[in-house]
Every structure is written in C-alpha cells, then in structure tokens.
C-alpha positions in Angstrom: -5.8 -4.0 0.6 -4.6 -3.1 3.7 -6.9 -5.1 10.1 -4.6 -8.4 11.8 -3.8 -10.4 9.3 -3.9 -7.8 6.6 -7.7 -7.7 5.4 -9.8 -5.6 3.1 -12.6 -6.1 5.0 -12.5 -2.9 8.0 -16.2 -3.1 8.9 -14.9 -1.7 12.2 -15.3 1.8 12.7 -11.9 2.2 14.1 -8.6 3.6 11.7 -5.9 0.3 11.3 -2.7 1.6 10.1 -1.6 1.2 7.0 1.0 -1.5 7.3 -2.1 -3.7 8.4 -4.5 -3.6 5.8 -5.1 -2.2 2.0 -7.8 0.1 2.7 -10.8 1.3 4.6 -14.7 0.1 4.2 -17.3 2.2 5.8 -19.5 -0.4 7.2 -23.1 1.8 6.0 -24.8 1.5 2.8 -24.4 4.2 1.2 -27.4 6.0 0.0 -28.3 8.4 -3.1 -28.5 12.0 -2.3 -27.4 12.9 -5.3 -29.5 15.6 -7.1 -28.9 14.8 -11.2 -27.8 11.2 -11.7 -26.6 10.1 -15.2 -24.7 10.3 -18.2 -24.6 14.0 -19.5 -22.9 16.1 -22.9 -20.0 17.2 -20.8 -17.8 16.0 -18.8 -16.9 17.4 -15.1 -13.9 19.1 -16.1 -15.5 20.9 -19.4 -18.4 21.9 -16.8 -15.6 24.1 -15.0 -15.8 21.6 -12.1 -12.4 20.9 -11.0 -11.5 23.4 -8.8 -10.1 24.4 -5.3 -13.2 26.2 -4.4 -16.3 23.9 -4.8 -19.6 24.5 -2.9 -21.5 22.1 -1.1 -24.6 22.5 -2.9 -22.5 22.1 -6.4 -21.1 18.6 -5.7 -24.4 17.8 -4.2 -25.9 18.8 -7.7 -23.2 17.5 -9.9 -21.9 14.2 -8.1 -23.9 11.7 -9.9 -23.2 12.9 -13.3 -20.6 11.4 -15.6 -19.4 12.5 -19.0 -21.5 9.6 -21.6 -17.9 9.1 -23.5 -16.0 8.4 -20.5 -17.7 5.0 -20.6 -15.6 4.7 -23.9 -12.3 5.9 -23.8 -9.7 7.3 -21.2 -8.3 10.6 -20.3 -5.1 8.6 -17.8 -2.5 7.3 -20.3 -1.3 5.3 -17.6 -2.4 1.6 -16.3 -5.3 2.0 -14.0 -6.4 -0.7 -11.7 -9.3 -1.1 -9.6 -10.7 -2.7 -7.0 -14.1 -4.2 -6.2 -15.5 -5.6 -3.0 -18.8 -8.1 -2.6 -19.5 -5.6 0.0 -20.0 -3.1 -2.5 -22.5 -3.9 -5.4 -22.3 0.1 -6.7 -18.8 -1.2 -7.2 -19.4 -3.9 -9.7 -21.9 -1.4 -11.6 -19.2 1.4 -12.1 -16.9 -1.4 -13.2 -19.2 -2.2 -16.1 -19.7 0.8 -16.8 -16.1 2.4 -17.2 -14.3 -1.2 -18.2 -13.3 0.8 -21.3 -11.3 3.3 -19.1 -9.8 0.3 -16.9 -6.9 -1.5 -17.5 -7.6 -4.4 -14.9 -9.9 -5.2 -12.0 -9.5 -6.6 -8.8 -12.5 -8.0 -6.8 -11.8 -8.7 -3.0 -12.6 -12.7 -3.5 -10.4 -15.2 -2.6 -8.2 -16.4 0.7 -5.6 -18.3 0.2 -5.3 -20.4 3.7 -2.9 -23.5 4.6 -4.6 -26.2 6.2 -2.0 -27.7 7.4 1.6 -29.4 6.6 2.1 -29.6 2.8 -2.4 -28.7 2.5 -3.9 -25.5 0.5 -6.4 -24.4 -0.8 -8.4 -21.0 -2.2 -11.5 -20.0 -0.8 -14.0 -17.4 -1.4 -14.5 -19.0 -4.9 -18.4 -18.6 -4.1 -18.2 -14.6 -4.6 -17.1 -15.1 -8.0 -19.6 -13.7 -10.3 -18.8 -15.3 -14.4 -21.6 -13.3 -15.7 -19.9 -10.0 -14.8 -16.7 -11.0 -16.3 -17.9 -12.1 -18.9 -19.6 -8.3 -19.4 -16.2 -6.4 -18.8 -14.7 -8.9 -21.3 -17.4 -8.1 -24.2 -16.7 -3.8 -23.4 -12.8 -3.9 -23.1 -11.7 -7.1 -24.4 -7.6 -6.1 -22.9 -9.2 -5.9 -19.4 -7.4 -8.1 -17.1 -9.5 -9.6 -14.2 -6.9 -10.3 -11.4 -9.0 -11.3 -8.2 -6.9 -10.1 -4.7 -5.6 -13.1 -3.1 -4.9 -12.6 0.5 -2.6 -14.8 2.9 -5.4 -15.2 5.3 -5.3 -16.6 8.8 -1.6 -17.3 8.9 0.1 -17.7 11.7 4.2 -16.9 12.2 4.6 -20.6 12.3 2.7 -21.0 9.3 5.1 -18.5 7.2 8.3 -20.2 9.1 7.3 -23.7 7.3 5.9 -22.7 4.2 9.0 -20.3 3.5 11.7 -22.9 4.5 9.8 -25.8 1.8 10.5 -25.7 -1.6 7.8 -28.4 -1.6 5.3 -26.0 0.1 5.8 -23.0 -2.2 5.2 -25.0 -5.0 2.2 -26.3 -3.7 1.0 -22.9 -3.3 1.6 -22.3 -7.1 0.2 -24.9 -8.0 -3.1 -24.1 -6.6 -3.4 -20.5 -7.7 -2.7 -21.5 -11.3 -5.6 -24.7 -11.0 -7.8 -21.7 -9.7 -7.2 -19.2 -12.4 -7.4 -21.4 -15.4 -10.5 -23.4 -13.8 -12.5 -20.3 -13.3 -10.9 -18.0 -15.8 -9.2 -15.4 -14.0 -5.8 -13.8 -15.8 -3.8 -13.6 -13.2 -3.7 -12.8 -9.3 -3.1 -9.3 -6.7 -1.0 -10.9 -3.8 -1.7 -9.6 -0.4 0.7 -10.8 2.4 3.7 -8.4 2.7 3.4 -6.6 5.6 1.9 -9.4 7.5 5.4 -10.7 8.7 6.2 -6.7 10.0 9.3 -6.2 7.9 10.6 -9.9 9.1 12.2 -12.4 6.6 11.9 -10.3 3.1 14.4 -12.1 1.6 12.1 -14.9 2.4 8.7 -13.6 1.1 10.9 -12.0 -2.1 11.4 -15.9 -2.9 8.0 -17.0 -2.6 6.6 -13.8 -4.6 9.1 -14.8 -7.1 8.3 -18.6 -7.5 4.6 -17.8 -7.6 5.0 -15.1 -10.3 7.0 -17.1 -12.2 4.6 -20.3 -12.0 1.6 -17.8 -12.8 4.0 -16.4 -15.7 4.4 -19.8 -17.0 0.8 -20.6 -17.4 -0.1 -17.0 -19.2 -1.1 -15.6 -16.3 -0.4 -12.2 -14.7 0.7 -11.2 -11.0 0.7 -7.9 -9.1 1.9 -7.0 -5.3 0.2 -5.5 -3.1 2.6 -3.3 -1.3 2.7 -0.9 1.4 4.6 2.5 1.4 8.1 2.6 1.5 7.9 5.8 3.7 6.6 5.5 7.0 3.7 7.7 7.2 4.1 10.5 9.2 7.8 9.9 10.3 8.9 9.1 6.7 11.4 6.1 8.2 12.0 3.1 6.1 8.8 1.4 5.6 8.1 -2.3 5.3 9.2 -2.3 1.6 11.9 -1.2 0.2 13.6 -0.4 -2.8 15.7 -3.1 -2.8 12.8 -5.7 -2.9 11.5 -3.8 -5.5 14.4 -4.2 -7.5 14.7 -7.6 -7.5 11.3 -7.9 -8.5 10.0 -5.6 -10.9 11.2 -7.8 -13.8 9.2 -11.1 -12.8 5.6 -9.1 -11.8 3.4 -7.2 -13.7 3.0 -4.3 -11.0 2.6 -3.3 -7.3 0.0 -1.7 -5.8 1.0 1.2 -3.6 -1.3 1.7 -1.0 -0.1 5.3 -0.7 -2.9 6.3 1.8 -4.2 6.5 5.4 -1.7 9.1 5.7 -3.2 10.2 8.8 -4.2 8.2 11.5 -6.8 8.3 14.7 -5.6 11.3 16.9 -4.1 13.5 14.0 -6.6 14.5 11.6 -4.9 14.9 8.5 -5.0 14.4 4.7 -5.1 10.8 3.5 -2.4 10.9 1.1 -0.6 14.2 1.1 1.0 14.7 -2.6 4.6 16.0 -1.4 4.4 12.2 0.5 3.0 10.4 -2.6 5.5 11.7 -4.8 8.1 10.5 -2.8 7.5 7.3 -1.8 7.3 6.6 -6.0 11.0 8.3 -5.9 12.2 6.2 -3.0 11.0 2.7 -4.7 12.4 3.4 -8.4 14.9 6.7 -7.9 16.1 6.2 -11.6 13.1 5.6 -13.0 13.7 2.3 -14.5 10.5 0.3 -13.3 8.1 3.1 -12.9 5.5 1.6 -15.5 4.7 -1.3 -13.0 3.9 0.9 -9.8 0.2 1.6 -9.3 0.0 4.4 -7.2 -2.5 4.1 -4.7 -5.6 6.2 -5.1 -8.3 6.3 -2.5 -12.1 7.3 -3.5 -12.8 7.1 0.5 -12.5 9.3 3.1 -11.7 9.8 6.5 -14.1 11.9 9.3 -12.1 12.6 12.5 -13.2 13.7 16.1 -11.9 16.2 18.4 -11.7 12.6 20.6 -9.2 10.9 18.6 -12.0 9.1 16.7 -12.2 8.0 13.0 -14.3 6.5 10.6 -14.3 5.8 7.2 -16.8 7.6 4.9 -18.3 6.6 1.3 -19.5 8.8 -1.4 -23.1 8.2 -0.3 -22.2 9.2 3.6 -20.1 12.2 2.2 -23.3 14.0 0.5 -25.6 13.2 3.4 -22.9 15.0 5.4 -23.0 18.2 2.8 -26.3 18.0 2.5 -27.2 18.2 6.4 -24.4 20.2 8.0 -23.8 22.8 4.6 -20.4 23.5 5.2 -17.6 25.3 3.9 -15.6 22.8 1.9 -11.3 24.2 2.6 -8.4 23.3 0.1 -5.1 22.6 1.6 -2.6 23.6 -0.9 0.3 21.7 0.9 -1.1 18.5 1.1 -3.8 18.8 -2.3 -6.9 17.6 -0.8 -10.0 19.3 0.3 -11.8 18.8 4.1 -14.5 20.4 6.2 -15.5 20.7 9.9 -19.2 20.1 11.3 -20.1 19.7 14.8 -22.7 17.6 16.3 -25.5 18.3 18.2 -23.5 17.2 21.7 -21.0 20.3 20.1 -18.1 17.6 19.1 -16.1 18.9 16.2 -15.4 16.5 13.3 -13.1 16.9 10.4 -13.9 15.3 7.3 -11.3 14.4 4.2 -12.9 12.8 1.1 -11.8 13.0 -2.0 -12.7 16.2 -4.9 -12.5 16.1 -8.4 -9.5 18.6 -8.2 -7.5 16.2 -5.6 -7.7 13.4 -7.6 -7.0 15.1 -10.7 -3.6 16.0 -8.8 -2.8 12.6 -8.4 -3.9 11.7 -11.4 -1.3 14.2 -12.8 1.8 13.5 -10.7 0.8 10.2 -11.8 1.6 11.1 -15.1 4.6 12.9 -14.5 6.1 10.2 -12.6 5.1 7.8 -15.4 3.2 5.4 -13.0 -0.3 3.8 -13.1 -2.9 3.7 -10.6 -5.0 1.9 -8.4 -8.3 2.7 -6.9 -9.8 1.3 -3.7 -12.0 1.3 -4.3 -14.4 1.3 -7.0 -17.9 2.1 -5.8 -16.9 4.5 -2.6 -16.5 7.6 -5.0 -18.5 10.0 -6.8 -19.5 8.9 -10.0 -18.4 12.0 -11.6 -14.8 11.2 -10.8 -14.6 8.2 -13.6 -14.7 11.3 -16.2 -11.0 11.7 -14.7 -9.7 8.6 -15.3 
C-alpha cells in the first residue's frame, strides 16, 4: 500500500520510498521452480525448517510445501490481514486456501477519485470477483473482506477543497458506504496519508474520522493504511504520529503499518530490520493501550540490490530461479533478523538479495506476539507457500 500518488501498483523496476506507496510488485510472473508442491503430514516448523542456516537446495525442495491443517486453523493468536492484488492470481488461490488462518482480506480494487466540485465516485468495481468471496465466506465465515481504497489522482487542490467541506466529506461517505453494501464488501482499508507529506493532519484526522464513523454507522468496518512513525534509516518523526494515532484508535478497526522498505536504492540493507519494527510499534502506542488494532507490516517480497545503486523487487517465483541458478550461500544477519545472499552476473556486477525465510518471518511473527499486535501481509501470493504454516 505504499509510487506519486501513493499506489500499490510499482510495476517499475525502480525502489519508491516508503512514505510513497504500500509496497513493492515485481513486474515478472513468477514461475514454479519449486521441486515438491502440496499439502504434506508436517508442517515447516515440525520438518526442522526454521532456522538461521538454510541451504539453497532445501528451500528449493521444501518451498512449495504447506502443512494440510494449516488450511484449518492458525498458529498467530493475533489479527492477520492480507492483501491481494489482480496482478497476482497465485494471490487469490492462497487466499482460499488459508481463509481459515485469515482474519481479513484486502484486494487492491478500488480508487476512489473526485471528479470535480461536490462529484465522486469508486472505480475499479470491475476487478471485483463475487464468486471468490463468496468461497472465503463458505471456509471462514468471520473473514472480513475490506477492499483497499486509495485516494487516487488527487491533486493538493483537490485535498484543500474536499478537507475545508463538510458537504464534500460527506459525499465521500456516502459513496463508500453505497459501494460496500451494493457489492457486499464489510468494510474499507483507506490509503491516502502520506499523500499530503505530513501537511494538514489535523485535516485528514477529521476526514478519517467522519468516514469511519459513517462506515461504523452502516455495520461496516475501516482500517488505515499507515506509514512508519520512524523515518527509516534516520529514525526522525515520520509522517504519522502517535498523536494521530491516539485520537483515532477508538473510531477504526486497525492500521496497517507498512513497517518495510527499510532500505532503499544505494544502501542495500534488510527490509524491515526487527530492532526498527519493534520500535516504531512502541513509538505509536508507548503504553500499550491500542496495540490490538496495529497490523504490523509484514512483507513476503524481497528486494535484489546492485553494486550500482540499483533495485528491484523480487517474488517467490524469481527468488528460487535465483537459488536455483547462482547456488549461493544464503547469510543470516542476527542484528537485523533476515536472511540475504550475493550473486554476480555474468558482466561481474554484484547483487544482493533480501527475501524473506521461514525463520525471519517467524521473528516477526513473534515480536508480533509479544507486542500484542496483528499483522498484515503484502502481499499474499509473492511468498513461499510454506510460510502460511506460520501464520
């Protein structure tokens, strides 16, 4: 949930930071290069899989193997969003298939644009797929399908004359509730924070309000997308804060902390070192009143870096063909809790890859648990299938 204008969509091949957009989307198909696919009697942890030491060939082997009862129940205590993309049909398939371990889905649909002086409307509504509600509904009947809704196109002027109009915000909340009830959605994820650069919170903490409380009104839930309240790297005051978090963690039903992308073009780096996780959950709620509603953010991509100052986004597919064609020695940073590996091309330029292992999402997965948060994953579809048996 993180380019201008805040999109999902980062078919480009270059890093945006984090206070621009939710996540990352390699642009490739992934492919299968996975040697076992399918359920299996144990699950990855049982098969002595989550450690700091994995070999290539082992994840190569293992990858596409889940635990069979991990389509059933959950192993996270906590509230586990994720999201799906139309870009991504693997995506919808692991949805299905782990509902029962999901507390809510997201899928990348809708816009929500303003046409012009007191003029909204919702679009995207063509992506929606009924018939795959509808089979999340009939395995967890308690999921909650919350399509993202992202503030797209706006312009400053536009924020300036929708923020100062009573009339306007209600209009706005008027048409996501007509959306939601007409095509049977239970509430939204709002994306449009960090679009404004820090400018006028006060102003965007009133329309969040009004539209959670319109969506409240009508049975009908509402989560924030939200970027880091750390700077990454310089760990300044980010674009939100405590304080807005405060004033609305009673009205919303969560926030989405995109606490990723860590490390941008130029500084290879882990994507969300733990130490930096753990504190941007401290800085939002230090007393721990609210901690229930934060989702920390939890990528299943990674990131491969050049020697140049390159990046590019890698999938689960593109992370096996890499293991499988360059064999290398896969290195665990203990500081930071993630795994990476170097390769070098045939023109001799050096990458660094960081994707995500079974052991450094289990990490977050338990600081997660000790912080008393939930989590959210963008995004379902770029991981390996054997981390579901983790969640």
């Amino acid at each position: 949930m993180w380019g201008s204008g805040l999109t999902l969509l980062c078919a480009c091949l270059s890093v945006l930071r984090l206070d621009a957009t939710l996540s990352k989307t390699d642009p490739k198909k992934p492919t299968k290069s996975q040697e076992k696919e399918g359920p299996v009697s144990q699950c990855a942890r049982d098969r002595g899989l989550v450690r700091t030491d994995p070999g290539w060939r082992e994840v190569l082997q293992e990858a596409g193997q889940y635990c069979a009862p991990s389509t059933r129940g959950s192993g996270f205590t906590g509230a586990v969003l994720g999201y799906v993309t139309p870009w991504n049909a693997h995506g919808y398939s692991v949805a299905r298939l782990f509902a029962g371990r999901l507390s809510s889905v997201s899928p990348v649909w809708l816009q929500l644009r303003r046409r012009g002086p007191q003029s909204y409307d919702i679009s995207g509504l063509q992506d929606t797929d009924p018939g795959w509600m509808k089979a999340l509904k009939k395995t967890n009947k308690n999921i909650k399908i919350w399509p993202r809704l992202l503030f797209d196109g706006w312009s400053y002027e536009d924020y300036d004359s929708a923020l100062g109009s009573e009339d306007e915000i209600e209009l706005m909340a008027r048409e996501a509730v007509e959306v939601a009830q007409a095509k049977g959605f239970d509430g939204f994820v709002l994306e449009m924070w960090s679009q404004l650069g820090g400018h006028r919170r006060e102003d965007l903490v009133h329309l969040v309000s009004h539209l959670s409380v319109s969506l409240r009104r009508a049975g009908l839930g509402c989560v924030l997308a939200i970027p880091p309240p750390l700077t990454p790297g310089s760990l300044q005051p980010g674009l939100f804060g405590p304080a807005q978090f405060h004033q609305l963690a009673s009205l919303l039903n969560g926030f989405s902390l995109m606490t990723y992308d860590f490390s941008p073009p130029g500084r290879p780096g882990p994507s969300a070192p733990v130490s930096w996780v753990r504190s941007c959950v401290e800085a939002l709620d230090p007393q721990a009143r609210w901690r229930h509603k934060i989702l920390l953010g939890l990528n299943f991509y990674g990131m491969d870096f050049t020697q140049q100052g390159g990046a590019e986004p890698v999938l689960g597919g593109r992370y096996l063909e890499l293991l499988k064609q360059f064999k290398p020695r896969i290195v665990w940073d203990e500081q930071a809790a993630e795994h990476s590996f170097e390769y070098k091309r045939g023109s001799g330029v050096r990458h660094t890859v960081y994707y995500p292992t079974l052991k450094s999402v289990q990490e977050r997965l338990s600081l997660a648990a000790e912080l008393g948060t939930g989590v959210s994953v963008w995004e379902l579809g770029q991981g390996l299938d054997y981390f579901y048996d983790l969640l």
